[in-house]
C-alpha positions in Angstrom: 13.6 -102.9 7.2 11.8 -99.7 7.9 13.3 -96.6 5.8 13.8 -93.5 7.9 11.0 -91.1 7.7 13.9 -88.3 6.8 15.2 -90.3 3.7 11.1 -90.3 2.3 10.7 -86.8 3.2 14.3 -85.8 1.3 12.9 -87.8 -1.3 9.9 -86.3 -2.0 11.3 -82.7 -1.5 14.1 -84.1 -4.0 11.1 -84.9 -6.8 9.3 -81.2 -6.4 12.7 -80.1 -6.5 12.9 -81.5 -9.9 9.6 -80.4 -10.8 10.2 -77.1 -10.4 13.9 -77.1 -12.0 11.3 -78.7 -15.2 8.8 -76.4 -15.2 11.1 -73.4 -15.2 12.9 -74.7 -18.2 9.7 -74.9 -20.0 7.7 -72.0 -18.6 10.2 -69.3 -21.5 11.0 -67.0 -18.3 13.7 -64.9 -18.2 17.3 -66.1 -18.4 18.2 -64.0 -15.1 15.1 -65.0 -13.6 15.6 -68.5 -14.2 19.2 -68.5 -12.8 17.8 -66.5 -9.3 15.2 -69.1 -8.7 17.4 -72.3 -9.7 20.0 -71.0 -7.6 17.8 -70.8 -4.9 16.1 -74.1 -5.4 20.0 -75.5 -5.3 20.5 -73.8 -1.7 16.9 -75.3 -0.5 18.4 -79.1 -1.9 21.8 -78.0 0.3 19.5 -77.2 2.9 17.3 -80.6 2.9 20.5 -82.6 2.1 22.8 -81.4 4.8 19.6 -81.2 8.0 19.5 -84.1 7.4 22.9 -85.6 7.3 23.5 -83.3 10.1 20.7 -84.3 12.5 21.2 -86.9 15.6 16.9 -87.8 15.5 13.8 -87.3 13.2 12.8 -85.1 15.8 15.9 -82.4 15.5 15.6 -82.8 11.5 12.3 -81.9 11.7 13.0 -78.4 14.1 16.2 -77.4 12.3 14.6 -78.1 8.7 11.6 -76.2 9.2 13.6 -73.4 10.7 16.2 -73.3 7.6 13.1 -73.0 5.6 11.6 -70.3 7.1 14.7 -68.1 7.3 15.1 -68.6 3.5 11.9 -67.9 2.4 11.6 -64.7 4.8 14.5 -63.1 3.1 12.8 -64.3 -0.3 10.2 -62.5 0.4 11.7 -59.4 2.0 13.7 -59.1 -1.7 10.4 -59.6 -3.2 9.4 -56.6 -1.9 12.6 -54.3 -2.0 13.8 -55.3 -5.5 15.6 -54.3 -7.3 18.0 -52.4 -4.3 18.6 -55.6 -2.0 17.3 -55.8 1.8 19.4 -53.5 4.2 21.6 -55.4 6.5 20.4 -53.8 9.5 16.8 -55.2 9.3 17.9 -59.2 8.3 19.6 -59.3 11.1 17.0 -57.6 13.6 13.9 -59.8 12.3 15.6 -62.7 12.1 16.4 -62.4 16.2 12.8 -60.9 16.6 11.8 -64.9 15.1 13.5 -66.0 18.5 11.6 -63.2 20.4 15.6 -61.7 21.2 14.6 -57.6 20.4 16.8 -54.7 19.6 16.7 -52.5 22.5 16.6 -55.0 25.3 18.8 -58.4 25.1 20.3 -57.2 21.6 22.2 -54.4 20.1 22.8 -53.5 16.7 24.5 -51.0 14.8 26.8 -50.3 11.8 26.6 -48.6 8.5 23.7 -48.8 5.8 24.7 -51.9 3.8 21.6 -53.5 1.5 22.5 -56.9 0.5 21.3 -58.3 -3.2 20.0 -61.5 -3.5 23.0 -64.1 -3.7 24.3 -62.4 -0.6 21.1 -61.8 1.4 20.1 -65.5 0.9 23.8 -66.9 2.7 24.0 -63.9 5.3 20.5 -64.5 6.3 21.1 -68.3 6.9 24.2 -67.4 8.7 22.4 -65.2 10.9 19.9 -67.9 11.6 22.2 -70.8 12.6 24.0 -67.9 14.9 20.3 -67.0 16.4 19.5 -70.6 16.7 22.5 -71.7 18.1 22.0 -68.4 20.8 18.8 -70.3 21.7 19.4 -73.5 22.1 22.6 -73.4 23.5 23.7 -69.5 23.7 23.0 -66.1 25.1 19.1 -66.3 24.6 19.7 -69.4 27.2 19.5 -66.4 30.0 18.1 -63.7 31.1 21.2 -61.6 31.5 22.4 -63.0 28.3 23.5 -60.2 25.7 24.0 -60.2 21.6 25.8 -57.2 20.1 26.4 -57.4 16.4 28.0 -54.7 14.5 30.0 -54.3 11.5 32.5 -51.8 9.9 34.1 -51.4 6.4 37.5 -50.5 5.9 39.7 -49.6 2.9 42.4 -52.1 2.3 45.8 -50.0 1.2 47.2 -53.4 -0.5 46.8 -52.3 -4.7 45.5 -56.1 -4.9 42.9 -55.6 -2.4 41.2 -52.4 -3.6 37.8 -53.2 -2.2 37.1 -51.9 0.9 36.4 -54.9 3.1 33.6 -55.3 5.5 33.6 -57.1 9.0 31.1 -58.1 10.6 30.7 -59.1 14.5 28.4 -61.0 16.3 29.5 -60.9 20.0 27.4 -62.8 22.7 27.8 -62.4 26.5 26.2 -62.9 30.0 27.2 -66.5 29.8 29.3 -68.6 32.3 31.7 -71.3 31.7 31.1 -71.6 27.9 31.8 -75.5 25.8 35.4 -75.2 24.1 35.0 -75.6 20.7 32.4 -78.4 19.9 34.0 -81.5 18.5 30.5 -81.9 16.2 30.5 -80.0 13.4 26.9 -79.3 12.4 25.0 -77.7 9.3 25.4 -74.2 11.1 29.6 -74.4 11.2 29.0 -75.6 7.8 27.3 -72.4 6.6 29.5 -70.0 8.5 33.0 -71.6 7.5 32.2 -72.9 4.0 28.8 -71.2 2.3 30.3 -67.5 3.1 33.5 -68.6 2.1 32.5 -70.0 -1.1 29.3 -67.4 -2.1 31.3 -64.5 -0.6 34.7 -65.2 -0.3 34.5 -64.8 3.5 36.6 -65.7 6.5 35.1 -66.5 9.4 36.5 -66.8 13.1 34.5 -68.5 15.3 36.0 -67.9 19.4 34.2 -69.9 22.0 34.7 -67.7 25.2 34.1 -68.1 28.9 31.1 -65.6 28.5 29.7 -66.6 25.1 30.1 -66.9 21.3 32.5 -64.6 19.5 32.2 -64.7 15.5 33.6 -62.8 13.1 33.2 -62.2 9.7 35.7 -61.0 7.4 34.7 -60.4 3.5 35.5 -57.9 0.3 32.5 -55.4 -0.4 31.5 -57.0 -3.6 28.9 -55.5 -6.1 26.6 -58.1 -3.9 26.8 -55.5 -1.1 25.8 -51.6 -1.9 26.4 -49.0 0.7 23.5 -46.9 1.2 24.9 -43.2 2.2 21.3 -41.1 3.3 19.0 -44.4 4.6 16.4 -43.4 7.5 
């Protein structure tokens, strides 16, 4: 019986995996450091596990892994460069739709207050981000011409004494679309990121509306220390 070329590959992602979880142990780095980067080797196993278990054909694995990848390590590397303040909110969101060739100005709008995002949060907003993108492509606004993506978010201050954090909300809105799927019956690695990753990593609620004209999400979460507003940003 032949195995399934996506059981060898998650096997030999599982062993660098491992690897790498070794040599950090031995290599006397930083505690902190150590916990960032086995933290983000434990997303990358999610990500490899879940593609997978997620995926109708080698084929869609292969697309939707590679993709997964690149959005994580592009927000890796955009900390890399902006430690230690965290990437601003505005720009993960804006290059990770430039990826799909959707730009700011023409088929999407963007606009809310300076937010920079530190690296646990940065790392499950921008895969959020990505699944919404990739699900505006393949099945979406980014389907048509006239289609439209308008995200924006807002913070407000909660007057409940338990909930003393002010509490952010952010909207990705899609139009332009006609006769929108109801809610699909399939639920993929992207609902599994938007529903349970921000949930558990940011204690977020997410709404996800299926409209007539496209996609309505929204994302309800306390402003943690995770997420710094930035009062004078150009």
């Amino acid at each position: 019986m032949n195995q399934d070329p996506r059981d060898a590959r998650i096997e030999e992602l599982e062993a660098e995996n491992w690897r790498l979880r070794r040599f950090l142990d031995e290599a006397g780095l930083p505690a902190e450091l150590r916990h960032k980067v086995r933290n983000t080797l434990s997303m990358l196993r999610a990500i490899i596990r879940r593609s997978a278990e997620t995926s109708d054909s080698v084929e869609t694995y292969v697309a939707h892994l590679d993709g997964r990848v690149d959005a994580l390590a592009r927000v890796l590397n955009a900390l890399m460069r902006s430690v230690p303040e965290g990437i601003g909110l505005h720009s993960l969101v804006a290059d990770e739709l430039l990826v799909h060739l959707a730009r700011e100005g023409e088929q999407v709008a963007i606009s809310g207050p300076s937010l920079r995002l530190r690296p646990g949060a940065a790392e499950v907003f921008s895969m959020a981000v990505h699944e919404l993108a990739v699900n505006a492509v393949e099945h979406g606004a980014l389907t048509v011409p006239q289609g439209r993506i308008r995200v924006t978010w807002a913070l407000t201050q909660q007057t409940e004494p338990a909930e003393s954090q002010p509490r952010l909300t952010f909207v990705w809105e899609e139009s332009g679309l006609e006769n929108v799927a109801p809610t699909p019956s399939h639920r993929g690695f992207g609902l599994e990121v938007l529903e349970r990753s921000l949930r558990y990593e940011l204690k977020a609620d997410t709404v996800l509306t299926f409209k007539p004209d496209g996609l309505h999400c929204s994302i309800g979460l306390p402003l943690s220390p995770q997420i710094t507003v930035i009062e004078d940003e150009d």
